[in-house]
N, CA, C and O of each residue as an XYZ file, in Angstrom:
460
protein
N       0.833     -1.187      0.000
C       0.000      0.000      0.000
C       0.873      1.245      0.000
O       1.929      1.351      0.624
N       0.295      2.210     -0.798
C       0.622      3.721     -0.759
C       0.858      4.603      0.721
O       1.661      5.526      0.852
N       0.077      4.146      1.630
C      -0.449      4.302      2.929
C       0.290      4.510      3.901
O      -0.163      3.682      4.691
N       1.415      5.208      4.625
C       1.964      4.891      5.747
C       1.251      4.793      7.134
O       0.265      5.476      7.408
N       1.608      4.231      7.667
C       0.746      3.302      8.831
C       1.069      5.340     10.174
O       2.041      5.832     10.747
N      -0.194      5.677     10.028
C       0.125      6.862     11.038
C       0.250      6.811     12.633
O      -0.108      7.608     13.500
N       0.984      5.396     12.696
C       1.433      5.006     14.222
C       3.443      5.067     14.106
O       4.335      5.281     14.928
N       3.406      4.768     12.728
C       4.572      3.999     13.811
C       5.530      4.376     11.919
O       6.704      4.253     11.570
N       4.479      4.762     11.301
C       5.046      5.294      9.727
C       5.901      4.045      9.038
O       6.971      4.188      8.446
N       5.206      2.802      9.242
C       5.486      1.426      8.365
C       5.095      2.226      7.139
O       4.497      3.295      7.013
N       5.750      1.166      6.065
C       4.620      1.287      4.805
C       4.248     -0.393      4.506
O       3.912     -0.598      3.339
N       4.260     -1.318      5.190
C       3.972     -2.473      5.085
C       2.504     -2.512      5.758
O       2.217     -3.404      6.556
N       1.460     -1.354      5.344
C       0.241     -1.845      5.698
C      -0.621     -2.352      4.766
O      -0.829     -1.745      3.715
N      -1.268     -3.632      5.084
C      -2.328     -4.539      4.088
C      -3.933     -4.013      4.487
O      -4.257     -3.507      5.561
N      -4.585     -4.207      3.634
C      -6.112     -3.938      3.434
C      -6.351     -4.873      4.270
O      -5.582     -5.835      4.260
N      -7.418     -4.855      5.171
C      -8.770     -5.890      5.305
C      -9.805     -5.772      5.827
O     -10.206     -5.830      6.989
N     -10.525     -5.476      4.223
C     -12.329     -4.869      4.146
C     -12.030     -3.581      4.180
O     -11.200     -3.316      3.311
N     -12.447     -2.392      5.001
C     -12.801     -1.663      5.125
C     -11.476     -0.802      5.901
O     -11.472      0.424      6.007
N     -10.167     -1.867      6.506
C      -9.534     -0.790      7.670
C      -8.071     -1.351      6.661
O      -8.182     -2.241      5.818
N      -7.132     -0.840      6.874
C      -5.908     -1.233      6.373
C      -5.074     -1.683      7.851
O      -5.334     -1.021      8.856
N      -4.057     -2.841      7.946
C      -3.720     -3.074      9.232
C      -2.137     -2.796      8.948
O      -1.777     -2.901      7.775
N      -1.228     -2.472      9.865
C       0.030     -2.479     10.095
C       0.513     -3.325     10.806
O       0.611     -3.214     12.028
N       1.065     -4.758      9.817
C       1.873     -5.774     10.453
C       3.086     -5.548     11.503
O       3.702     -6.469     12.039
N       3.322     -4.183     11.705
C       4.828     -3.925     12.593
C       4.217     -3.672     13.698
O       4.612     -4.453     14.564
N       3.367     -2.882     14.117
C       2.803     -2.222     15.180
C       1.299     -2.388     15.419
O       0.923     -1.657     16.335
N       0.226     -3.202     14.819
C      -0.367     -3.965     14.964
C      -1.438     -2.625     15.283
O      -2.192     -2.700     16.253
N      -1.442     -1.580     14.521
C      -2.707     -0.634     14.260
C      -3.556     -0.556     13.245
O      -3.158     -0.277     12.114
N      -4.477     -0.727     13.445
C      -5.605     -0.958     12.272
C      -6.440      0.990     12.612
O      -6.699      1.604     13.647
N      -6.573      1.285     11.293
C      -7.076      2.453     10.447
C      -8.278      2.535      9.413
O      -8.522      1.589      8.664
N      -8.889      3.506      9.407
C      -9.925      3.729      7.986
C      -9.234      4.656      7.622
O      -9.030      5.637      8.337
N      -8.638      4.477      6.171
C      -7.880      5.722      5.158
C      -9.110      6.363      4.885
O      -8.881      7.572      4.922
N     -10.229      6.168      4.645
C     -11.226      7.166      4.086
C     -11.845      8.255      5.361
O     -12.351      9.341      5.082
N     -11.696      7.730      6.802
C     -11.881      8.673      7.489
C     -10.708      9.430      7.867
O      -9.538      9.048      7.829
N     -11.325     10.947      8.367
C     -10.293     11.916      8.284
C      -9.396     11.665      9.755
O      -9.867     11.288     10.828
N      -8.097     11.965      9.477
C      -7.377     11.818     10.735
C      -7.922     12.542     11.773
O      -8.438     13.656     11.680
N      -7.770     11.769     12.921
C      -8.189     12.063     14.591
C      -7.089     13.198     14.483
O      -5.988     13.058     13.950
N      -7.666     14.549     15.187
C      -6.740     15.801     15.791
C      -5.778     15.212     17.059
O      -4.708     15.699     17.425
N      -6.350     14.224     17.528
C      -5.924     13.480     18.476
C      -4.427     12.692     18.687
O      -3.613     12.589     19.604
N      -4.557     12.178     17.230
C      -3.345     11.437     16.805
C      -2.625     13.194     16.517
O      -1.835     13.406     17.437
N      -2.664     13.925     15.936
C      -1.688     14.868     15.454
C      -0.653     15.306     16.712
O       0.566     15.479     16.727
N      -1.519     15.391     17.590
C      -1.247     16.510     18.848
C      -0.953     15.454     20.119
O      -0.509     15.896     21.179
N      -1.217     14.109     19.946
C      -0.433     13.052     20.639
C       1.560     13.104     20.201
O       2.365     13.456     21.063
N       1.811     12.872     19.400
C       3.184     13.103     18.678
C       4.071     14.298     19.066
O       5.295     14.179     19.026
N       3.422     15.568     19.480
C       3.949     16.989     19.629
C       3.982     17.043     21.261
O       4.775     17.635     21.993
N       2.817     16.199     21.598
C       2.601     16.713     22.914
C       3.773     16.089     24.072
O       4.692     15.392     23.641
N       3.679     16.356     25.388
C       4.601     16.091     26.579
C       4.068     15.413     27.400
O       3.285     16.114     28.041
N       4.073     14.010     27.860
C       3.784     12.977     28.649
C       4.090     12.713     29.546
O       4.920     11.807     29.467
N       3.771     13.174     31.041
C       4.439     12.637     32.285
C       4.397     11.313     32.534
O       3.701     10.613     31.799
N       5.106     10.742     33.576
C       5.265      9.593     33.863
C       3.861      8.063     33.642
O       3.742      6.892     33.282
N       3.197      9.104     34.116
C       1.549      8.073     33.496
C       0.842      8.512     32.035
O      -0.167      8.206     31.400
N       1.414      8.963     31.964
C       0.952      9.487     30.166
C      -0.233     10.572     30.451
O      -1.216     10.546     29.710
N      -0.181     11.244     31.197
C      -0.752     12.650     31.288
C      -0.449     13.780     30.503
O       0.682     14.190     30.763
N      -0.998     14.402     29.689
C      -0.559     15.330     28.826
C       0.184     16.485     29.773
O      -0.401     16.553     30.854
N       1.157     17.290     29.691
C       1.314     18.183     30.560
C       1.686     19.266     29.447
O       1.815     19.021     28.248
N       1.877     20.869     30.244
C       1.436     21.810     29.201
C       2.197     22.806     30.410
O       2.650     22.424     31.489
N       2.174     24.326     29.806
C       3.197     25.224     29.975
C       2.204     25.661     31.748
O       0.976     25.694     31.830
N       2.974     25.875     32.678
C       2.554     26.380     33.852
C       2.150     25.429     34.970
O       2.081     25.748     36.157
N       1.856     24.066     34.395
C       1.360     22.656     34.957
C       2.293     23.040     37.022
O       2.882     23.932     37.632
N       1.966     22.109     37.146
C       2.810     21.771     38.814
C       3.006     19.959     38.407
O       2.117     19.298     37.871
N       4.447     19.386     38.836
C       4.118     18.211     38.571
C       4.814     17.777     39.838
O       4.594     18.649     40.678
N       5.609     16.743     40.380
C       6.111     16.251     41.254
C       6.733     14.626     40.644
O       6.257     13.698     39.991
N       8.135     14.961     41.331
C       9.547     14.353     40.995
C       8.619     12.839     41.387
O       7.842     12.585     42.307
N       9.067     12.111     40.345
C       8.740     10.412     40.809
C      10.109      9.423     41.849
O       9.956      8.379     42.483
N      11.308     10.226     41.677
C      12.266      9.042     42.410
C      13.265     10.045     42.403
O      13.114     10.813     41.453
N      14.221     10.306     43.117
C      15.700     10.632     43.788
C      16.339     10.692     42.300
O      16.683      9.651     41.740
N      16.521     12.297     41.523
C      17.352     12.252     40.947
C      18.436     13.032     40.838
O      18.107     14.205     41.011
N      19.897     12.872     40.570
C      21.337     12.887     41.134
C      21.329     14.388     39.923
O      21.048     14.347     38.725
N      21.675     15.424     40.626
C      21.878     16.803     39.986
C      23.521     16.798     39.267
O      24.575     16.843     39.901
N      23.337     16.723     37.595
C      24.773     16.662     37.450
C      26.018     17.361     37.352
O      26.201     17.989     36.309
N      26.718     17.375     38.041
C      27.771     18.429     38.394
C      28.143     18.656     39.625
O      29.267     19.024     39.964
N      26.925     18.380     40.562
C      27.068     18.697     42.144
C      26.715     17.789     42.534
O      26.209     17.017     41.720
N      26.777     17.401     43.883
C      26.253     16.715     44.856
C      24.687     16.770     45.235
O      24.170     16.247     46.222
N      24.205     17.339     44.473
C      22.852     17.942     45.099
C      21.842     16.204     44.975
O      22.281     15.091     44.683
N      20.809     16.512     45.234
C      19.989     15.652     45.070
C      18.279     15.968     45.041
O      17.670     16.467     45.987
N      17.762     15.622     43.943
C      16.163     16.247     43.718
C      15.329     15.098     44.234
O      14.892     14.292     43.412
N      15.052     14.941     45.587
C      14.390     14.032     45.827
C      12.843     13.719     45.453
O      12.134     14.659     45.093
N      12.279     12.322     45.541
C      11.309     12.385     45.166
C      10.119     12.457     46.223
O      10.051     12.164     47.417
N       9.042     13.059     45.131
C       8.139     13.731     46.158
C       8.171     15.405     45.948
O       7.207     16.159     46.074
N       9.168     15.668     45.693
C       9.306     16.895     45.420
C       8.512     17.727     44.558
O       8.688     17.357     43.397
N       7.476     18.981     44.653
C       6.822     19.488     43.801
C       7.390     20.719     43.244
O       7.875     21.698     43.812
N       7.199     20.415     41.846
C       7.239     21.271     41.535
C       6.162     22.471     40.333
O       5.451     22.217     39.361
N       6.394     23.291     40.775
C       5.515     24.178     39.960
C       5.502     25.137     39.018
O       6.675     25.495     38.918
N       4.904     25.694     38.344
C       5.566     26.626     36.558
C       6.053     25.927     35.940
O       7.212     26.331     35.842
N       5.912     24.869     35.283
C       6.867     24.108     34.755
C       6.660     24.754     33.084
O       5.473     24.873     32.780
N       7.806     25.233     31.842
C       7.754     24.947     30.889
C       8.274     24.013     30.134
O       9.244     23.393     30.571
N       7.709     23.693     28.760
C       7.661     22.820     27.993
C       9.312     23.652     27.219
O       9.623     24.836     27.092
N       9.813     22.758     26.963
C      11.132     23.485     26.150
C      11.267     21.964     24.871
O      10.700     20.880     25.009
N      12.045     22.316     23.887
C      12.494     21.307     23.337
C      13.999     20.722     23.247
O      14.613     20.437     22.218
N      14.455     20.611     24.647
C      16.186     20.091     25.311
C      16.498     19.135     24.549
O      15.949     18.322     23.807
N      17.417     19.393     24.871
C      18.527     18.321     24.146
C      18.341     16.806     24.562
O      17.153     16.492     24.638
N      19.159     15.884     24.822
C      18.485     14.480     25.288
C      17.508     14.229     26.191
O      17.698     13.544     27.197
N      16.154     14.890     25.818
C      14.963     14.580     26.072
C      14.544     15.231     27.277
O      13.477     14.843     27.753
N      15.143     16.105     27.841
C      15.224     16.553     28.796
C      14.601     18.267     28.134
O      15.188     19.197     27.582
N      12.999     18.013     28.587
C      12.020     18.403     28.003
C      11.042     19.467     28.933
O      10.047     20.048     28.500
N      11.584     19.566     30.313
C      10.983     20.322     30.802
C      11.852     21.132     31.738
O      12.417     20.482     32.619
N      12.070     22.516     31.700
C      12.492     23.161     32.254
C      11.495     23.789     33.362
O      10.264     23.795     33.402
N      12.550     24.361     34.323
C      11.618     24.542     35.817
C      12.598     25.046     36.875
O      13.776     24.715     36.741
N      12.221     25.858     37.977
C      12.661     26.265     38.911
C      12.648     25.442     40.666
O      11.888     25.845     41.546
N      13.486     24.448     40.843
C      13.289     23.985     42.077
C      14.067     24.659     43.356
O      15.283     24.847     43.395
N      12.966     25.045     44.582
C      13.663     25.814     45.617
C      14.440     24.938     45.989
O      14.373     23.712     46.077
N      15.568     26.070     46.306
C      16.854     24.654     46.843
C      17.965     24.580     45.782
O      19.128     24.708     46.163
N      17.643     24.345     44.231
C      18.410     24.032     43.895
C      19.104     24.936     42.559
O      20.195     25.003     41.991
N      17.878     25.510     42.461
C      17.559     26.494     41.176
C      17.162     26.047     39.751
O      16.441     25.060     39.608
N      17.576     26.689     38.791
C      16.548     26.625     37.100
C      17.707     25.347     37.019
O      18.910     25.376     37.278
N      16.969     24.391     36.623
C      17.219     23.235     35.735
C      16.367     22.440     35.015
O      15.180     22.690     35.227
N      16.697     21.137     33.853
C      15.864     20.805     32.788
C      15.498     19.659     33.774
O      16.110     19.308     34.783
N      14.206     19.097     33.169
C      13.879     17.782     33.780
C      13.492     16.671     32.524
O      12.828     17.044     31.558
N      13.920     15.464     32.640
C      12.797     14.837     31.463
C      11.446     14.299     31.837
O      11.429     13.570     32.829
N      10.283     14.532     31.205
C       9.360     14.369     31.567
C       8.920     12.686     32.084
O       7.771     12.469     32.471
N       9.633     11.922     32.052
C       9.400     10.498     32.088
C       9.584      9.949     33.851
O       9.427      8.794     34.246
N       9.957     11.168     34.702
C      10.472     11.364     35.433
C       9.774     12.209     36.858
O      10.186     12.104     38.014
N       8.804     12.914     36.457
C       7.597     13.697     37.076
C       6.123     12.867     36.528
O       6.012     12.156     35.530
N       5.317     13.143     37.303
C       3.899     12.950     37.678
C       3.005     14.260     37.924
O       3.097     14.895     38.975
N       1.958     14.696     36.675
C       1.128     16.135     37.048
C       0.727     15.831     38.454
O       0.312     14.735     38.832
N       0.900     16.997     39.267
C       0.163     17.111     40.643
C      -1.243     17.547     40.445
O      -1.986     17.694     41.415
């Protein structure tokens, strides 16, 4: 098929009946209905630790003890934090933020939980 599979962007997707399926990633589609806004803005968007969308100003809180690099410091977990922006960092390290104590540093989102 012409079709790239809008999960996972195979082009090894086959027809059957009515949906086309993607043998790699095992998503089935209707090409004749219009793409979900859903799927667009899933791809762009920022996912905390439970797959919560998170967004510019959010409050989230640290999931586990992580080691500040350069210093000794330590961002324990439990820790809240709040204002958080969305940035696009370098190795995935996707959310920038102000923690008392330690000051402006990046966080990756895989790593916090929205409060």
């Amino acid at each position: 098929m012409d079709i790239p599979c809008p999960a996972c962007a195979s082009d090894n997707a086959y027809p059957d009946g009515a949906l086309l399926i993607c043998p790699d990633c095992g998503h089935e589609w209707n090409p004749d209905a219009a793409p979900a806004a859903a799927a667009d803005t899933d791809e762009a968007s920022v996912r905390d630790a439970n797959g919560n969308v998170l967004a510019d100003g959010d409050s989230v809180t640290v999931v586990k003890d992580l080691k500040v690099k350069g210093s000794s410091l330590v961002v324990k977990g439990g820790t809240k934090v709040k204002n958080i922006r969305l940035v696009d960092g370098a190795d995935g390290h996707n959310i920038a933020c102000k923690i008392d104590g330690i000051g402006a540093m990046n966080l990756k989102s895989e790593f916090v939980k929205k409060a």
